[in-house]
C-alpha positions in Angstrom: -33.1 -46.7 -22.0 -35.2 -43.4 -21.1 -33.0 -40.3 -20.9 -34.1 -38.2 -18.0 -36.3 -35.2 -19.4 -35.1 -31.7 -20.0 -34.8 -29.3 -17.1 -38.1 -27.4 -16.4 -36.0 -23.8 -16.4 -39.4 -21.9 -15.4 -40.1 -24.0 -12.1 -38.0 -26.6 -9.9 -38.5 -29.8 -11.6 -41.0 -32.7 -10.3 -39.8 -34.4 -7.9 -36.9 -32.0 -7.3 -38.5 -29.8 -4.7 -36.7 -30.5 -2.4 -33.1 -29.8 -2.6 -30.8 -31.5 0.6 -30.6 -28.6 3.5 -33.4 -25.9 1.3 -35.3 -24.2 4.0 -38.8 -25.7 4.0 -40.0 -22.3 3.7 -39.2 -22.4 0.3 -40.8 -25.5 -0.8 -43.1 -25.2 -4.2 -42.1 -21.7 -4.1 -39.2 -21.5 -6.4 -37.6 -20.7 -9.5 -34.7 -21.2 -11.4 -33.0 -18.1 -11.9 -29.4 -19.1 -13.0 -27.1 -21.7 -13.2 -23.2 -22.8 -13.0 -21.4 -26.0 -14.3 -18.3 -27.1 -14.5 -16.0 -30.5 -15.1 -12.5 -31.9 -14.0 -10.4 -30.8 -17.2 -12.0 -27.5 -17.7 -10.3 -24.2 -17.3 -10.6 -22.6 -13.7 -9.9 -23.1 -10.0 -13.7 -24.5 -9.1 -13.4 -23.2 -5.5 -12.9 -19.0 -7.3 -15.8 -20.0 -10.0 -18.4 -20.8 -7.2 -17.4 -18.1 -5.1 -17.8 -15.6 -7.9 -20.9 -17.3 -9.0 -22.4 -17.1 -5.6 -21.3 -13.9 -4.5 -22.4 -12.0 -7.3 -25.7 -13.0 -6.8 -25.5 -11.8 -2.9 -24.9 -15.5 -1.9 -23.1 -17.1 1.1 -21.3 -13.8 2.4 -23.5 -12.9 4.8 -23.0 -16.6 6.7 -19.2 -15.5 6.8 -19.7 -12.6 8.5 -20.3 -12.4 12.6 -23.8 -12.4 14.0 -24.0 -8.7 15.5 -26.8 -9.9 17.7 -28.7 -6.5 17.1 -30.8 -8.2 14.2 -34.9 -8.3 15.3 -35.3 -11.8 13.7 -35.5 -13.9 10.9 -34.0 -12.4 7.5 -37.3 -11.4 5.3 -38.3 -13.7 2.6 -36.6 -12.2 -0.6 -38.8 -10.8 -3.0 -39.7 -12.7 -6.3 -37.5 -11.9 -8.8 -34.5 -11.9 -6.0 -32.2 -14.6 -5.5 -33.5 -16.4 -2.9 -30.7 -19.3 -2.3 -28.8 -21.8 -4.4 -28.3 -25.4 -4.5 -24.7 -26.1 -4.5 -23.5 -29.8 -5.7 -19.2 -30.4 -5.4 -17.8 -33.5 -6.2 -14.7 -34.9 -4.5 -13.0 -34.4 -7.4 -13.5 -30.7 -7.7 -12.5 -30.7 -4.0 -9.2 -32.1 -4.9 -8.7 -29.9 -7.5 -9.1 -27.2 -5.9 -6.5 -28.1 -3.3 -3.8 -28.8 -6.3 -4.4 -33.0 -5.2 -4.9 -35.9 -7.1 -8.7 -36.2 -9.1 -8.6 -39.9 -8.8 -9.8 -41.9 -12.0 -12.8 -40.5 -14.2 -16.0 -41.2 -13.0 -18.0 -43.6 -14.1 -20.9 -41.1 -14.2 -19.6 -39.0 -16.8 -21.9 -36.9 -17.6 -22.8 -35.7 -13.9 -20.9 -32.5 -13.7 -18.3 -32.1 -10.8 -19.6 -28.4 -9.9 -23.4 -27.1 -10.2 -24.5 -23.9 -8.8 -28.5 -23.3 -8.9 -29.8 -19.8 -7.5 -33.3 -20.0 -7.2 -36.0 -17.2 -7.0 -39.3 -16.9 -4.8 -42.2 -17.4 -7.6 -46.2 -17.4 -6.9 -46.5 -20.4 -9.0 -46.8 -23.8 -7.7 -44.2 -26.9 -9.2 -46.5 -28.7 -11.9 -47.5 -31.9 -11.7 -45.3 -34.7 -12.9 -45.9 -35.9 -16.2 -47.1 -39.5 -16.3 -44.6 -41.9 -16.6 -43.5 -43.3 -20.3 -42.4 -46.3 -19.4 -42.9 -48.5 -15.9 -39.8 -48.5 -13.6 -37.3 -51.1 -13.9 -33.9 -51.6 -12.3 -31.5 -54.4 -13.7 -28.5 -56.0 -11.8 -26.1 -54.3 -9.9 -22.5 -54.4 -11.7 -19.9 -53.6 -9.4 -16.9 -51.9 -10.4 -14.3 -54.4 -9.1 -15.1 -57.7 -7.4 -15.2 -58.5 -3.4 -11.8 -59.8 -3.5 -10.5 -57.0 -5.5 -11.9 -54.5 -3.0 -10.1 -56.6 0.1 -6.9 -56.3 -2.0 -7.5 -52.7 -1.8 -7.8 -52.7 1.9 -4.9 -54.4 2.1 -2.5 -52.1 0.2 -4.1 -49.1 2.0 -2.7 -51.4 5.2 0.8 -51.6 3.7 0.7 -47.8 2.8 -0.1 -47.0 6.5 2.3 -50.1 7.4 5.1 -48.0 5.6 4.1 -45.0 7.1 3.0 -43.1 4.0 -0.6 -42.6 5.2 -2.2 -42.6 8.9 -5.9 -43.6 7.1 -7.5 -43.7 4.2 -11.1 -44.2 3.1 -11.5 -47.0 0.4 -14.6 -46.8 -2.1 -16.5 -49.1 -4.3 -18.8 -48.2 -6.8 -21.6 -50.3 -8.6 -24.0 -49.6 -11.5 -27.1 -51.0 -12.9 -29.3 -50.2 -15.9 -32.7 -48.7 -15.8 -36.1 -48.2 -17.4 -38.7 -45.2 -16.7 -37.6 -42.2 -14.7 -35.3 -41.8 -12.0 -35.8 -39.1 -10.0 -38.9 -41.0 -7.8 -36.1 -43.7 -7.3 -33.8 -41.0 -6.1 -36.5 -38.8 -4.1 -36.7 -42.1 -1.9 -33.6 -41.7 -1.1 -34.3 -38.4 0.9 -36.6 -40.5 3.0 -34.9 -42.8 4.3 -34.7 -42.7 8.5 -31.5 -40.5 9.0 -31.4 -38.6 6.2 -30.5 -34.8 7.7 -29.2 -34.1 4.4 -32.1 -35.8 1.7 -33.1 -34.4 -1.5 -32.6 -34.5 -5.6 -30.8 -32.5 -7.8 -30.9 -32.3 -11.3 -29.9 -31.3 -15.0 -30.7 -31.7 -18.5 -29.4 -35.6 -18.5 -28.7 -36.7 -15.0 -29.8 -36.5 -11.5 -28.3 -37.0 -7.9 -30.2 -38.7 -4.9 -29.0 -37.8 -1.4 -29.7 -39.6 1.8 -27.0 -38.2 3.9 -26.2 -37.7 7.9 -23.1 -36.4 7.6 -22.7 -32.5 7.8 -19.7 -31.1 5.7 -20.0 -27.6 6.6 -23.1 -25.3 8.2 -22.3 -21.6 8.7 -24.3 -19.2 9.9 -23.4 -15.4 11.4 -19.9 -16.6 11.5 -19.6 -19.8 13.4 -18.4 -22.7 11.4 -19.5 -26.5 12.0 -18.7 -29.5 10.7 -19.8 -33.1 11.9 -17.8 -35.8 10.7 -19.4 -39.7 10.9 -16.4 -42.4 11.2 -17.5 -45.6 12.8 -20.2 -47.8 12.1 -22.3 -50.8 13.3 -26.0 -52.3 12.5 -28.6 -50.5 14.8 -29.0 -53.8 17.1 -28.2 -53.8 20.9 -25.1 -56.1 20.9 -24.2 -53.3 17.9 -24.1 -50.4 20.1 -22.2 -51.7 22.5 -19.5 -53.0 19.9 -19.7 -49.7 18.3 -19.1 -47.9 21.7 -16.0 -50.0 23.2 -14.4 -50.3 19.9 -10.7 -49.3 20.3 -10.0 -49.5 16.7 -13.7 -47.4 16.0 -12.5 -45.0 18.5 -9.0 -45.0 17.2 -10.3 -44.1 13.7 -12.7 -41.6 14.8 -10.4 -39.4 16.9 -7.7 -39.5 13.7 -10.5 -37.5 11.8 -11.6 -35.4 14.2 -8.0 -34.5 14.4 -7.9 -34.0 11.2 -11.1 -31.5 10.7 -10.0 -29.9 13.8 -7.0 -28.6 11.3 -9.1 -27.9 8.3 -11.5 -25.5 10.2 -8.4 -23.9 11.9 -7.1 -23.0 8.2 -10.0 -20.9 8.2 -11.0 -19.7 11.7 -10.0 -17.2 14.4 -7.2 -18.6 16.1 -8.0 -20.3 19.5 -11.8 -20.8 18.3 -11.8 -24.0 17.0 -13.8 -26.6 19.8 -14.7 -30.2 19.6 -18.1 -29.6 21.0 -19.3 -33.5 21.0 -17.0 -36.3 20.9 -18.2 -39.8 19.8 -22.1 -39.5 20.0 -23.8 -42.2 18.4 -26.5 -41.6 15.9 -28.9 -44.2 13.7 -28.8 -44.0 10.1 -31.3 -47.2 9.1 -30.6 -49.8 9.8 -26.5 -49.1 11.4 -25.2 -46.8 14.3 -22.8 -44.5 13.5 -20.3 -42.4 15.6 -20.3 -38.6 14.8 -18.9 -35.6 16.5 -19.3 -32.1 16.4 -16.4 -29.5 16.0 -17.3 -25.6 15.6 -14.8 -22.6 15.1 -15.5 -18.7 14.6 -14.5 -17.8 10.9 -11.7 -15.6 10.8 -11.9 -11.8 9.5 -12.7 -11.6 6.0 -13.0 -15.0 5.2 -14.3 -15.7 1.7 -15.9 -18.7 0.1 -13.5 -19.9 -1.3 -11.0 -20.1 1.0 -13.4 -22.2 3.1 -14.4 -24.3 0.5 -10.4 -25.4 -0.1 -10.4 -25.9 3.7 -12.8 -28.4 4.1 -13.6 -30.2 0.4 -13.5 -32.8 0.0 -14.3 -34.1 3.1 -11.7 -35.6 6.1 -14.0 -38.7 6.9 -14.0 -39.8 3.2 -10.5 -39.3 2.3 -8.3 -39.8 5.2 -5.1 -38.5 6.8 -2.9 -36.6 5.4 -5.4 -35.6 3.2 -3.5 -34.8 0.3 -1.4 -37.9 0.4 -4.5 -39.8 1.2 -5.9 -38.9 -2.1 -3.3 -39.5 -4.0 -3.1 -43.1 -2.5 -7.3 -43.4 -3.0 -6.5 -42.3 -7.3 -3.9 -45.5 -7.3 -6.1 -47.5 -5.5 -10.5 -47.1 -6.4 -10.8 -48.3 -10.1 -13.5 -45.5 -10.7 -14.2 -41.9 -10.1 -16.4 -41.1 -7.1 -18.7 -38.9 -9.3 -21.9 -37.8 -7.3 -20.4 -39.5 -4.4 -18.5 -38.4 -1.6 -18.6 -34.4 -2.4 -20.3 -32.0 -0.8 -24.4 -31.2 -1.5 -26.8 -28.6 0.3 -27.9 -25.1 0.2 -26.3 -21.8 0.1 -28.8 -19.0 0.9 -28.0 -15.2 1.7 -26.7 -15.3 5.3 -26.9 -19.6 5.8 -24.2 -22.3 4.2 -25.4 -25.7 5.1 -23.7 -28.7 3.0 -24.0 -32.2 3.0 -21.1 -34.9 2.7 -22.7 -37.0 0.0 -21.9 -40.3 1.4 -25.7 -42.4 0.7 -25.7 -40.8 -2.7 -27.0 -42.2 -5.6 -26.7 -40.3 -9.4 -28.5 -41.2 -13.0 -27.3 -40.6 -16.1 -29.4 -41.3 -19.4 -29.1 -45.1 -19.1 -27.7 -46.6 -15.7 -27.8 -45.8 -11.9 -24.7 -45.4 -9.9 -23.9 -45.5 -6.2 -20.8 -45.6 -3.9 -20.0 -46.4 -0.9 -16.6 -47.9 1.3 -15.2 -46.8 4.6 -12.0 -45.7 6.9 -9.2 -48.0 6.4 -6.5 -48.3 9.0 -3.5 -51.0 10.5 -6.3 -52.6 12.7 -8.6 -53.1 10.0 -9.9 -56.4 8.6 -10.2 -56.7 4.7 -13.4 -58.6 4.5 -14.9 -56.6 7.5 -14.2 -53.4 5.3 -16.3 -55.1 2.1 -18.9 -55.8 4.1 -19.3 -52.6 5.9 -19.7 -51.1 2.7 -22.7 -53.4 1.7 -24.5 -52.9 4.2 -24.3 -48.9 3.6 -25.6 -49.2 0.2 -27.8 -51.9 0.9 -31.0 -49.2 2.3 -29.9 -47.2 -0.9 -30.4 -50.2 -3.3 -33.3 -50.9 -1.8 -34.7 -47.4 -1.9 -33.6 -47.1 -5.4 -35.7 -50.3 -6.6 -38.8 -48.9 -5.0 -41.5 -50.4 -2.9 -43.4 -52.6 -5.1 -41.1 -53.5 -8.1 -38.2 -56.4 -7.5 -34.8 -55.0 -9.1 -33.0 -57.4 -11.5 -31.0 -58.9 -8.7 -28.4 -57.8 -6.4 
């Protein structure tokens, strides 16, 4: 199997130029100037590594800060040889750890690292061209980590746990695999253009790559003013689907519970009394599904730092569950696999703009297979076999993507 090439240091890679939530302004126009990694296991609290990393290249402070509305208009373009922004990938993982939680089971992506930090420079140089391809792509059968009926099992004890009162709700994740031939990263630029994708774009490294088609907003800041938009509810994008979607009690039920819950995360971080729910419930299309997703801002408090907000909102509510911490724990016993590239936080981290991505839609390649992930919010009302199919049919547009638009995958 083809490993993926070696990271073009002078320019962005091919195919890479467009990292999820990089302001367009910046497309072709970058370099790498620096970059951080880190895994589970090694030494360090991630959330104080980034925010060192960042900030001492002039990164993400100035979003902290209060707009003093006296500014005359956008922030000049920094100069070449200046950090422009950085790409910023968290897994779940590192979001645990850095809350002193539960890191679940290793992932099955293991060489993906759980923290990358990319500053980029302006350059007067264009990307180059991708190289032609060595080898036609392929994509074998997807192997799934556990087996339909060991995923409804899983639903099940996440039922009992909330039937015992240990956990309100918990999101349940599966994880599948399948080999490949050629190069990845077309397969996982697809991904960024899918219908819905606010938060679509590639990473990469020397030996991997991560695909992001994501709608969900973990955190945007920008002079001050924090906003999240957590997605917990979903249906296909038909008529009859809507309306399901809409008059769900148990949907509803669900949706509120994280809301509730992000609601709290902000407020760890924000000037007291500032935290607003400023859309409840909208519905939103994502493909081929509807989705519920609300909006919930807060002014950051006085001398917030990185850091801090990164422990308040990674990893995310909507993919964990409530109590958080005891939700994770409850996700380790339960998922068979790490969530690796999936359900962490991805996006940009420029000067005076934080805007990160839930990675939820995510695919990731390492040297020989491709992985995704995918599952939903498990609660008393929920149905076991409703749950394993609600997760197909969010990787299904994924898979699809992934297998591209001439060449049949494997099987499914």
């Amino acid at each position: 199997m083809m490993e993926i090439g070696p990271l073009v240091v002078e320019t962005l890679p091919y195919g890479a130029g467009v990292t999820p939530a990089m302001p367009s302004a910046y497309l072709d126009s970058l370099t790498e100037l620096d970059r951080f990694e880190w895994y589970v296991g090694q030494p360090g609290d991630p959330a104080e590594l980034i925010d060192g990393f960042l900030t001492g290249h002039g990164l993400g402070t100035g979003a902290l800060r209060p707009s003093t509305g006296t500014g005359s208009g956008a922030r000049p373009r920094p100069e070449p040889g200046h950090p422009a922004g950085a790409a910023l990938f968290v897994s779940a993982a590192a979001g645990a750890a850095m809350i002193g939680a539960p890191t679940g089971r290793p992932s099955p992506a293991a060489g993906v690292p759980d923290v990358v930090a990319v500053v980029y420079t302006r350059t007067t140089r264009r990307a180059p061209e991708p190289p032609p391809p060595t080898a036609p792509w392929w994509l074998g059968p997807w192997l799934p980590s556990w087996s339909p009926a060991a995923h409804a099992a899983a639903v099940a004890a996440a039922r009992d746990a909330i039937g015992r009162g240990d956990i309100y709700q918990v999101n349940v994740v599966g994880h599948a695999s399948a080999r490949y031939t050629g190069d990845p990263i077309p397969a996982l630029a697809r991904l960024g253009r899918l219908p819905g994708a606010r938060y679509g774009g590639v990473l990469t490294g020397d030996t991997w790559a991560i695909g992001c088609a994501s709608p969900e907003t973990l955190i945007e800041v920008t002079g001050g003013r924090l906003v999240t938009r957590p997605i917990k509810g979903t249906r296909p994008a038909t008529g009859p689907g809507r309306v399901e979607l809409l008059t769900s009690a148990k949907e509803r039920a669900e949706h509120i519970m994280i809301v509730d819950l992000e609601r709290n995360d902000l407020a760890r971080v924000a000037a007291t009394g500032s935290v607003r729910v400023d859309e409840l419930y909208a519905i939103r299309r994502w493909c081929d599904l509807w989705q519920a997703e609300s909006t919930i801002s807060a002014r950051a408090a006085y001398g917030l730092r990185l850091a801090d907000l990164l422990r308040a909102v990674c990893p995310g509510g909507s993919v964990t569950g409530t109590p958080k911490v005891s939700a994770l724990g409850r996700i380790a016993d339960l998922e068979p696999v790490g969530r690796g590239a999936g359900m962490g936080g991805l996006g940009w981290v420029g000067p005076d703009h934080i805007d990160l991505g839930l990675t939820i839609r995510t695919a990731a390649a390492d040297g020989e297979r491709l992985h995704v992930w995918a599952g939903g919010g498990i609660t008393w009302d929920s149905d076991p076999d409703a749950e394993v199919a609600e997760a197909a049919a969010k990787a299904g547009p994924v898979r699809t993507a992934l297998t591209g638009p001439d060449r049949p995958s494997g099987g499914a």
